[in-house]
C-alpha positions as CSV (number, residue, x, y, z in Angstrom):
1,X,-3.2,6.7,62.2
2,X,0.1,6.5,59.9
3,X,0.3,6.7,56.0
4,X,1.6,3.1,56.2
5,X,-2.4,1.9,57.2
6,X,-3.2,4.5,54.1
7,X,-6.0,7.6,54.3
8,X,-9.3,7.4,56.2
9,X,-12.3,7.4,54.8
10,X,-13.5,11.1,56.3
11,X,-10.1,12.1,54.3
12,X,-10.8,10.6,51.1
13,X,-14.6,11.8,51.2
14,X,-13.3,15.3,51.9
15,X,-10.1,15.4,49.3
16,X,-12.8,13.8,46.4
17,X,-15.3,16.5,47.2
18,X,-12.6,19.2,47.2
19,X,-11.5,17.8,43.4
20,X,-14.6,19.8,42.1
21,X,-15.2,22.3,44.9
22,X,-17.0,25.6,43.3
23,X,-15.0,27.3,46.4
24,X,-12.1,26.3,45.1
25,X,-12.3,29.3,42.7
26,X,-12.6,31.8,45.5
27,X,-9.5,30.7,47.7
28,X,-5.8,31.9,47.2
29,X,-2.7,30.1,45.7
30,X,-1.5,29.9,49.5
31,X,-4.6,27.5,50.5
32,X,-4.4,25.5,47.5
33,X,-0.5,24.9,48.1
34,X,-1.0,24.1,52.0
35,X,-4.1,21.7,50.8
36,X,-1.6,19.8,48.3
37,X,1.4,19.9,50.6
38,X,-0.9,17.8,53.4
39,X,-2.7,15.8,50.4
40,X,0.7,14.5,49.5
41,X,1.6,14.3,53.5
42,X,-1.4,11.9,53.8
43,X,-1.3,9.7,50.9
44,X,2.2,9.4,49.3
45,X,4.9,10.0,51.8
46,X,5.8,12.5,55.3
47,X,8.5,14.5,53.4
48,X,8.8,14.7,49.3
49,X,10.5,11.5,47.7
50,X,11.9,13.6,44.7
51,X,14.3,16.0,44.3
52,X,13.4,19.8,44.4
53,X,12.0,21.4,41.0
54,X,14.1,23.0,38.6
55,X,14.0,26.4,39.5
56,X,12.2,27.4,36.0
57,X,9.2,24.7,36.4
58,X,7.6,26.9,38.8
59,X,4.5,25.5,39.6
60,X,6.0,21.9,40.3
61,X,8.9,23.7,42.7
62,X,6.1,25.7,44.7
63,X,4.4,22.1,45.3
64,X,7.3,20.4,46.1
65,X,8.1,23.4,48.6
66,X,4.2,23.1,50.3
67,X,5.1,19.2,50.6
68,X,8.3,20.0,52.3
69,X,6.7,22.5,54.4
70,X,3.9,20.2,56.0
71,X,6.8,17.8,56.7
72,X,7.8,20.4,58.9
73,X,5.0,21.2,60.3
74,X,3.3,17.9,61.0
75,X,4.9,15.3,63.3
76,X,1.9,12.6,62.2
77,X,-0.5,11.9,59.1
78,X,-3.2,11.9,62.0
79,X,-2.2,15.8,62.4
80,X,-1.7,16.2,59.0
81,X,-5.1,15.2,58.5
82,X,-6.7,17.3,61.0
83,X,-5.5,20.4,59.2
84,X,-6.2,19.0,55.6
85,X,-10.5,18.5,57.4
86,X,-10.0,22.1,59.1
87,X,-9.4,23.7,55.6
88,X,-11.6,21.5,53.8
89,X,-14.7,22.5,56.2
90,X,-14.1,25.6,55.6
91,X,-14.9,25.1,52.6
92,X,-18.1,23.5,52.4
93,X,-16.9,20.3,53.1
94,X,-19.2,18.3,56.1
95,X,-18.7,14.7,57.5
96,X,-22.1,14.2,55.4
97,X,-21.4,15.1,52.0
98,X,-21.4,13.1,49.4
99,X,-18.3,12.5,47.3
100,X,-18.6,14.8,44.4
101,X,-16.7,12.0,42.2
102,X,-18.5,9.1,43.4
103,X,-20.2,8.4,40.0
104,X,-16.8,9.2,38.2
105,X,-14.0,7.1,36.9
106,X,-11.3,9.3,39.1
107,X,-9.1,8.2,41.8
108,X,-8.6,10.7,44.5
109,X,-5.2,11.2,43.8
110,X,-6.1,12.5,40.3
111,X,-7.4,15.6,41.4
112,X,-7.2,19.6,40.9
113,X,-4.0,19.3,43.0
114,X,-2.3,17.0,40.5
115,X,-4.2,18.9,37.6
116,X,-2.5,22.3,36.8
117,X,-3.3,22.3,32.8
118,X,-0.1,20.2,32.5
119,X,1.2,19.2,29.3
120,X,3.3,16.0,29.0
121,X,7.2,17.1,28.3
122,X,10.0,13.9,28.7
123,X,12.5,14.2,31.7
124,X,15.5,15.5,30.8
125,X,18.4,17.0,32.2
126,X,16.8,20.4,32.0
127,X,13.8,18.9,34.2
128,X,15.6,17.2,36.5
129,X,13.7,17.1,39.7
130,X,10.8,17.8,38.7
131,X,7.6,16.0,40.3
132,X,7.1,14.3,36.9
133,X,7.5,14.5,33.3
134,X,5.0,17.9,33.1
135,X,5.2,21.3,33.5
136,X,2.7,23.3,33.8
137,X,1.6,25.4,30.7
138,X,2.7,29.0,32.2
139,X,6.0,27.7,33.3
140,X,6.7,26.8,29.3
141,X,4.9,29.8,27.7
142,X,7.2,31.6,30.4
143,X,10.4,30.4,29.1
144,X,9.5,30.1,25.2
145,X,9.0,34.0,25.7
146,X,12.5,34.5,26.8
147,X,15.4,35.3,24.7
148,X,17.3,33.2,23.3
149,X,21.0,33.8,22.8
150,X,21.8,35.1,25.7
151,X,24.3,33.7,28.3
152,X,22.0,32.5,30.5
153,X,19.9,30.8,27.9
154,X,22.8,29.2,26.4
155,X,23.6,27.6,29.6
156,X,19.8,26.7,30.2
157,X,19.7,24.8,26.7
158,X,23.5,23.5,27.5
159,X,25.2,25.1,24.0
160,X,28.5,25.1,25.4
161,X,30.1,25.2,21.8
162,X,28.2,29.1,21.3
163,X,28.8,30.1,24.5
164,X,32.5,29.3,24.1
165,X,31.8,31.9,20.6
166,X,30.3,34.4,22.4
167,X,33.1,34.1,25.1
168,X,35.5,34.4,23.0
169,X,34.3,37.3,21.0
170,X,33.1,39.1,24.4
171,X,35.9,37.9,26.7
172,X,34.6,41.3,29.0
173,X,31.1,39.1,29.3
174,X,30.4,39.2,33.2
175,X,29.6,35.7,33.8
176,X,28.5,37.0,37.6
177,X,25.8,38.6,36.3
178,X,21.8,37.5,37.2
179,X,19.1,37.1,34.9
180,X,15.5,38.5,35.6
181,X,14.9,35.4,37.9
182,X,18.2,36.5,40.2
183,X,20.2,33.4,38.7
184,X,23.9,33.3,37.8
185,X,24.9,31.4,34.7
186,X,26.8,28.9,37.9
187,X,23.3,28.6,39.4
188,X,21.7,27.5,35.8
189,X,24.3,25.1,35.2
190,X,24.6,23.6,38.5
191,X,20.7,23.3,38.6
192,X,20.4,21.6,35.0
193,X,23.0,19.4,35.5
194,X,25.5,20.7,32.4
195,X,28.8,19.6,33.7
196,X,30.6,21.1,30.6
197,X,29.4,24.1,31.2
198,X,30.1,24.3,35.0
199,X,34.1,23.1,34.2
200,X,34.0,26.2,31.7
201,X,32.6,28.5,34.4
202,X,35.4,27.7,36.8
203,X,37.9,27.8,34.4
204,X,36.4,31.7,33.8
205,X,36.9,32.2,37.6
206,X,33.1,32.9,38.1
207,X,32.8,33.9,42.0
208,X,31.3,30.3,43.5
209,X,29.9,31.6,46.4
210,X,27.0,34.0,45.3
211,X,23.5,32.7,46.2
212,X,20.1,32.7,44.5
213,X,16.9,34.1,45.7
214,X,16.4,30.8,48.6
215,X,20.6,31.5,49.9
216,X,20.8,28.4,47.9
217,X,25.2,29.1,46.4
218,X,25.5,26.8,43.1
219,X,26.6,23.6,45.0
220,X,23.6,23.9,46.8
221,X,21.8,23.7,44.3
222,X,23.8,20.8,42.3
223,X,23.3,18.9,45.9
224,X,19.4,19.2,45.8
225,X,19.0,18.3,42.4
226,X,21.4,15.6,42.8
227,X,24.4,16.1,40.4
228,X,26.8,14.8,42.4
229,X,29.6,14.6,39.4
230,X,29.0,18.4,40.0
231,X,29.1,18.5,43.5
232,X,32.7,16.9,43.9
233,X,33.9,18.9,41.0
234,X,32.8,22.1,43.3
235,X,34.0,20.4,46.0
236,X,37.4,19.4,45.0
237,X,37.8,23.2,43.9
């Protein structure tokens, strides 16, 4: 089998009666990711065909990392798929069930994996990455509750005319420093894409080389999400 000839039909009955499983409820956050990494395995591609998540849309960067992982696990969607029956089995699943959604108007792609309470958001620079234009809920509740003014949430929004204020009335600021999430203002910048931002950075001598909480350094990051203006302006320094 190969994802080119498209699911089987033992897959599809399986991943439709997981969409509604009642044993869904009892499982762990692991299970669900590993079941969505091989779900995506299966039926859109072997490895992810987007960039990583911004590292605040949580949710949609813990996906994209169980999709990257079965990449790495897998060599075939025929191995893939054995795993993906394994897990589903185990939960209640049988060859002779009967799709749960077979009366519905639901594709089987448009199912509790893709469904995390999402609300629609436009891409943007600040969501570059991401495995679509949505968020999920917690992710956005998450960052409405942080501060706002400080110098990692100017870089976040991009305000580059206050942060050259605050700058310049607190030339002391360490621009090192890591927020609660173990990001440097670099990090931020190089993950959202602010190029402005990143040029002011450097011109405040910001140390390049310290890494976030994946040993991903700030270039790293601009590579995976695909800035490259940012990544030959790091380079070329």
């Amino acid at each position: 089998m190969s994802t080119s000839s498209g699911p089987s039909e033992t897959f599809t009955n399986a991943a439709n009666y997981l969409s509604s499983a009642p044993s869904l409820s009892k499982v762990s956050n692991a299970v669900k990711l590993e079941l969505y990494g091989l779900f995506k395995y299966i039926t859109v591609s072997p490895r992810p065909n987007v960039p990583r998540p911004s590292i605040f849309d949580i949710t949609s960067r813990s996906k994209w990392d169980a999709w990257n992982a079965a990449s790495k696990t897998y060599e075939t969607a025929k191995d893939a798929e054995a795993r993906y029956l394994q897990l589903a089995r185990e939960l209640g699943w049988t060859e002779a069930t009967k799709s749960f959604l077979e009366n519905k108007n639901q594709s089987t792609e448009e199912n509790i994996w893709d469904d995390d309470t999402q609300q629609s958001r436009g891409q943007s620079s600040r969501d570059a990455g991401g495995l679509g234009p949505t968020v999920s809920t917690m992710a956005a509740e998450g960052e409405e509750e942080r501060k706002h003014g400080t110098i990692h949430e100017l870089v976040v929004s991009g305000n580059i005319d206050e942060l050259e204020s605050v700058l310049l009335v607190s030339p002391q600021t360490d621009l090192n420093a890591k927020d609660e999430f173990e990001y440097t203002p670099l990090h931020l910048a190089c993950d959202r894409g602010h190029i402005e931002i990143v040029k002011l950075l450097l011109r405040k001598g910001v140390d390049r080389s310290i890494t976030d909480p994946d040993d991903f350094t700030a270039i790293e990051l601009a590579r995976v999400a695909e800035h490259e203006e940012i990544v030959s302006l790091l380079e070329d320094r």
